[in-house]
C-alpha positions in Angstrom: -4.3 -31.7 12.7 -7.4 -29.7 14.4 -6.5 -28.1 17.9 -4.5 -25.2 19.0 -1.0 -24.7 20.8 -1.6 -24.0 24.7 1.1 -22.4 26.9 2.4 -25.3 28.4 4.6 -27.0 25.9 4.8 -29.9 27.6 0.8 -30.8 27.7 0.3 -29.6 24.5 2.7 -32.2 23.5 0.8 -34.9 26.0 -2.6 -33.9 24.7 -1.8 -34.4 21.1 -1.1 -38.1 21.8 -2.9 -39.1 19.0 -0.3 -37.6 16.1 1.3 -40.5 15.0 5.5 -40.0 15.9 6.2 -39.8 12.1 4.2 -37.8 11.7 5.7 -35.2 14.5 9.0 -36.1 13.3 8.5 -34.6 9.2 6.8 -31.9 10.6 9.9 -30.8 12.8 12.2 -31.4 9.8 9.7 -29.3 7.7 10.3 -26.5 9.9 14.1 -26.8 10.3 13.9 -26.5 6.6 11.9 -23.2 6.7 14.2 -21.9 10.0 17.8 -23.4 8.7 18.5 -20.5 5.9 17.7 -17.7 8.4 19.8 -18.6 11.2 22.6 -19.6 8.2 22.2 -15.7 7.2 20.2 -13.5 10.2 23.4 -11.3 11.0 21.2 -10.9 14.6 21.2 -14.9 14.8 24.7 -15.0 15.1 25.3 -16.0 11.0 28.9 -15.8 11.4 29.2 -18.6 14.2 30.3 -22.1 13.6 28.2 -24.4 11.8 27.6 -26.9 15.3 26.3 -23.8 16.4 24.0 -22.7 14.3 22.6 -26.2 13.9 21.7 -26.8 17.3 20.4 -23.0 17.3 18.0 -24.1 14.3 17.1 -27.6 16.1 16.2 -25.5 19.3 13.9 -22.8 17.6 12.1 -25.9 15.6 11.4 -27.5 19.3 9.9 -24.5 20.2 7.7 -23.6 17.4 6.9 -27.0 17.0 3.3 -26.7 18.7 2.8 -24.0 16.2 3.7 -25.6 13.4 1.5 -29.0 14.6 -1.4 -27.1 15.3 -1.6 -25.3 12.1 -0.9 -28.3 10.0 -3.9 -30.0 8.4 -2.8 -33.5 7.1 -0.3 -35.9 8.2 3.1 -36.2 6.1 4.8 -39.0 5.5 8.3 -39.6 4.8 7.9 -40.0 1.0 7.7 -37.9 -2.7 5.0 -35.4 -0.8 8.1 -34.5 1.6 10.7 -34.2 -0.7 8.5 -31.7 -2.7 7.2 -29.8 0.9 11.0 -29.8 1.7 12.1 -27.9 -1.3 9.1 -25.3 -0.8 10.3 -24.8 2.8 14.1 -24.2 1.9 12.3 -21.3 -0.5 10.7 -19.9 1.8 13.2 -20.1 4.4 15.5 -18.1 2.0 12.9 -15.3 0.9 12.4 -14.6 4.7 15.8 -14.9 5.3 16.8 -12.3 2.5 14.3 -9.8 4.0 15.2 -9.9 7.1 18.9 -9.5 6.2 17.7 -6.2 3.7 17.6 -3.2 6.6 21.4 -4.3 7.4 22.3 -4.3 4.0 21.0 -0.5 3.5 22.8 0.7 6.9 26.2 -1.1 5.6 25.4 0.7 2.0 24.8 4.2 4.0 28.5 4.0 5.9 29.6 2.7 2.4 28.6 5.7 0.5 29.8 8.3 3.2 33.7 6.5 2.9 33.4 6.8 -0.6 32.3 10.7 -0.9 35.0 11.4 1.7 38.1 9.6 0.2 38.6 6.6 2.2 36.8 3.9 0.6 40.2 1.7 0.1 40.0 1.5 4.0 37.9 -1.9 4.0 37.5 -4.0 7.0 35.9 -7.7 7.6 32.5 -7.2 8.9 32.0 -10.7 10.6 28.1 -10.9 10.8 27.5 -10.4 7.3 30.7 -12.6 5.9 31.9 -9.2 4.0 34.2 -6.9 3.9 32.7 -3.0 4.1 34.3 0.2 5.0 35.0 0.9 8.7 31.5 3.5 8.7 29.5 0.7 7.1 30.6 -1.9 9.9 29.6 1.2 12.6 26.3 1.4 11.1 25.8 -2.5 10.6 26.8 -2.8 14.5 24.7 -0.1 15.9 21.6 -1.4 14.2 22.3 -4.7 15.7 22.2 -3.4 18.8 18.8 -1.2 17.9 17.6 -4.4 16.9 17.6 -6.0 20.0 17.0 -2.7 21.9 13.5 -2.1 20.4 12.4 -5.7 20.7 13.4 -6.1 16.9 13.6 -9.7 17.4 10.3 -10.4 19.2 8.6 -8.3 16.3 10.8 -11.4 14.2 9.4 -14.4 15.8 6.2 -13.1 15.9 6.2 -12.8 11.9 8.2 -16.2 11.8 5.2 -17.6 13.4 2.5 -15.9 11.4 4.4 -17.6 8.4 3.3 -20.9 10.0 -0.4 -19.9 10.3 -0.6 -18.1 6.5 1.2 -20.9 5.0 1.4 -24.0 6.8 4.3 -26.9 6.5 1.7 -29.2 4.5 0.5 -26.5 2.1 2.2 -25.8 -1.4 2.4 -22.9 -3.0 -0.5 -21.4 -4.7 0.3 -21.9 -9.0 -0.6 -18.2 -9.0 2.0 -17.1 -6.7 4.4 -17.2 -9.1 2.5 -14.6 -11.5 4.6 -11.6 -12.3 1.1 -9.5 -11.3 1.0 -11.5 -7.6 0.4 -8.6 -4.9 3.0 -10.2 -3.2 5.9 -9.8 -5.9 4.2 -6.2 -6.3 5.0 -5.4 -2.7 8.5 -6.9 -3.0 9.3 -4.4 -5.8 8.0 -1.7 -4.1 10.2 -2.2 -1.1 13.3 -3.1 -3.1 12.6 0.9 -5.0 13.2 2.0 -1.8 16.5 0.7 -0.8 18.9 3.2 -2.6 16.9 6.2 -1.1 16.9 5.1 2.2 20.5 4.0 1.8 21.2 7.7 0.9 18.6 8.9 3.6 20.6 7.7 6.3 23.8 8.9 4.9 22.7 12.6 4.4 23.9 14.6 7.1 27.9 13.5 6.2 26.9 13.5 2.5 25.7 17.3 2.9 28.9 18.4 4.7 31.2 16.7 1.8 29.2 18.4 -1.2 29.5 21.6 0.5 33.0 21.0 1.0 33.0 20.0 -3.0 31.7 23.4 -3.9 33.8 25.6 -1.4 37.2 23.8 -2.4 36.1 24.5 -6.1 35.6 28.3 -5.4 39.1 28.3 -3.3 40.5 26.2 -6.4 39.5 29.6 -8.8 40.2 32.1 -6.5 43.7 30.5 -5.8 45.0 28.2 -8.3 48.5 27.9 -7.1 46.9 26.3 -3.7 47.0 21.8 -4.2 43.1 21.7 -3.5 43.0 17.8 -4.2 45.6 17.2 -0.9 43.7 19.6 0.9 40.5 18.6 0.1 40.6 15.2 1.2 41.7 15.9 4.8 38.7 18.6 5.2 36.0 16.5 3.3 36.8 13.8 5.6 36.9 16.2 8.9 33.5 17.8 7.8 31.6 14.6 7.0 33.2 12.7 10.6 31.9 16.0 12.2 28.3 15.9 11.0 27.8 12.3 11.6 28.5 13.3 15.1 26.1 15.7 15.3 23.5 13.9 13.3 24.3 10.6 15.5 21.0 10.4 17.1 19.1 11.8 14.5 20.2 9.0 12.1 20.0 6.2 15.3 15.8 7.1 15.6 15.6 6.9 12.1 17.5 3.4 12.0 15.2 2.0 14.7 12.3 3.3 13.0 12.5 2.0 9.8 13.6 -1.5 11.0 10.6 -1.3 13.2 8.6 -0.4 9.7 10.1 -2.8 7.9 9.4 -5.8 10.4 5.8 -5.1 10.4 6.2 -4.8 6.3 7.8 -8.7 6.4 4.5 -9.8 8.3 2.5 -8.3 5.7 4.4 -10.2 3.2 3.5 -13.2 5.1 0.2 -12.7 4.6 0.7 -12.3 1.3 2.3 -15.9 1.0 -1.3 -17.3 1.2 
């Protein structure tokens, strides 16, 4: 399939006459295979909608990438074993891009996590309805406000680019290398040394709160020996809680640049990994 997608869609499509329709046709459901897990778990794809939804949301981002993923393909596929295996590689993929993409909201919901825990109100779990979980109400803050980062710092145009670098490292007619699935593969390498990084950043962006209630700790332990008769434990909850709601005000801003940042980071990471696919 030599040629190139132009920016018409429409005489792209024309020119290309010579694909035979069956041809077109795998190659679409190809890429709804690849595209089908992330919309079913992108939280900013909408992963909680209903499933009509998110169907005709996968259908529509196949028709678009669909001169991409013509133009980069090399021989025709037919509807036989071939697809069934090409189908099965592109549900694999579709879920290890998926599951990285979902990782930076994962950490900022572990972040909120860890600050209701150190401050006492951790039994306090609500629903969080893009990731189909239930968190603490600071971890559904921080899960919100770096959906709206996301789409603030054109999160989701870094995505689609990487989605469609995907298509040109490894292509809808192309297996998997044998060696990809060596345990010394530089792409597994990279995986592990991003997944070493999640607890730290998770207590990274929990810091400023986490400060406030281990200073707390160590002043309500000092009160405790100067003045035993005093109920610390009652006290201490009400102050721990006060202290860390009142540094994550102050650190609000602070904590949003470094959100933005590192899912900036970590998108152009993911397109790395792409590469690394091939």
């Amino acid at each position: 399939m030599d040629g190139s997608p132009t920016a018409d869609y429409l005489s792209f499509l024309l020119f290309s006459s010579h694909i035979p329709p069956v041809t077109v046709l795998s190659f679409f459901f190809l890429g709804l295979f690849r595209i089908a897990p992330i919309v079913a778990f992108a939280p900013f794809l909408g992963s909680k909608l209903p499933q009509g939804v998110k169907i005709g949301l996968a259908i529509s981002l196949v028709l678009l990438l669909l001169p991409q993923i013509i133009s980069t393909a090399k021989e025709p596929v037919a509807f036989n074993m071939t697809f069934v295996g090409l189908s099965l590689k592109e549900l694999f993929i579709g879920f290890i891009i998926s599951f990285f993409v979902t990782i930076p909201f994962y950490i900022a919901q572990s972040s909120g996590v860890l600050i209701d825990f150190l401050r006492g109100s951790s039994a306090l779990m609500v629903p969080d309805p893009t990731m189909q979980t239930q968190i603490s109400s600071i971890g559904l803050l921080y899960n919100y406000m770096l959906i709206v980062l996301f789409f603030y710092i054109g999160g989701l145009f870094y995505f689609f680019d990487g989605l469609l670098l995907s298509f040109s490292y490894l292509p809808v007619d192309t297996y998997l290398k044998g060696i990809f699935f060596a345990s010394g593969f530089p792409f597994w390498k990279e995986v592990i040394a991003l997944s070493t990084k999640i607890l730290a950043l998770s207590i990274q962006f929990a810091a400023p709160p986490l400060v406030a209630v281990l200073m707390a700790e160590m002043f309500l332990g000092i009160a405790n020996r100067l003045a035993p008769q005093v109920q610390i434990a009652f006290l201490g909850m009400s102050i721990k809680s006060l202290l860390a709601c009142a540094l994550l005000f102050a650190a609000w801003m602070f904590i949003l640049q470094q959100l933005g940042k590192f899912s900036v980071k970590w998108l152009t990471d993911m397109q790395r990994l792409f590469f690394l696919f091939s």
